[in-house]
N, C-alpha and C positions, 0 to 999 in steps of 0.2 A: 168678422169673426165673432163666434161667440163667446161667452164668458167663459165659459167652458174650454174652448180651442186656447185661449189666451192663458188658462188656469195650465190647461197642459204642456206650452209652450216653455214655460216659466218651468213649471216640475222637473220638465225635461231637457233645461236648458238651451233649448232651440231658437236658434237666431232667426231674426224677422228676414232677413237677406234668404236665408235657406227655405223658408217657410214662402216668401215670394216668387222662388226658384222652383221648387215644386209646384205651384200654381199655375204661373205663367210658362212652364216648360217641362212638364211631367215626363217622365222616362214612358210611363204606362197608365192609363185609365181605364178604371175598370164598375162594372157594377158590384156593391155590395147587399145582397140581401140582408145580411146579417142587421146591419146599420141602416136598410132602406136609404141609400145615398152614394152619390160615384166618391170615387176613391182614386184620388190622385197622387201616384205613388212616384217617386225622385230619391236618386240615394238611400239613404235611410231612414225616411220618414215618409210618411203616407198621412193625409190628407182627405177624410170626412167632406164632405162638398154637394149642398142640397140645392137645385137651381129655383130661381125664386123670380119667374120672370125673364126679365133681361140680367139679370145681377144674380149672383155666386154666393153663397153664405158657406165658410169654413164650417164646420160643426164640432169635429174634435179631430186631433194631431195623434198618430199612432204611430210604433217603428216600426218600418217596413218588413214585411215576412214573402220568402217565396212560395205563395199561393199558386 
């Protein structure tokens, strides 16, 4: 995660449990042009997600919208 996703997590009061939940088990993934980055959306929160390789980098935590 970035400093960033971690900043927002906090703002947001978002539990690390929920933020792994969305990761590991996304309701819906989807491309964001906006962000250039996939977007792992769970309940109410969405997930900034740039692949990097083998390995995943968070990039920043948003509330979910129906897009």
């Amino acid at each position: 995660m970035t400093k960033h996703a971690i900043d927002r997590a906090l703002d947001m009061a978002i539990e690390g449990e929920e933020i792994r939940e969305a990761f590991i088990h996304p309701e819906r993934i989807y491309w964001s042009p906006r962000h250039e980055a996939w977007t792992y959306q769970r309940g109410r929160i969405a997930l900034g997600v740039r692949e990097e390789g083998k390995t995943h980098l968070v990039l920043t935590i948003l509330w979910a919208t129906d897009e």
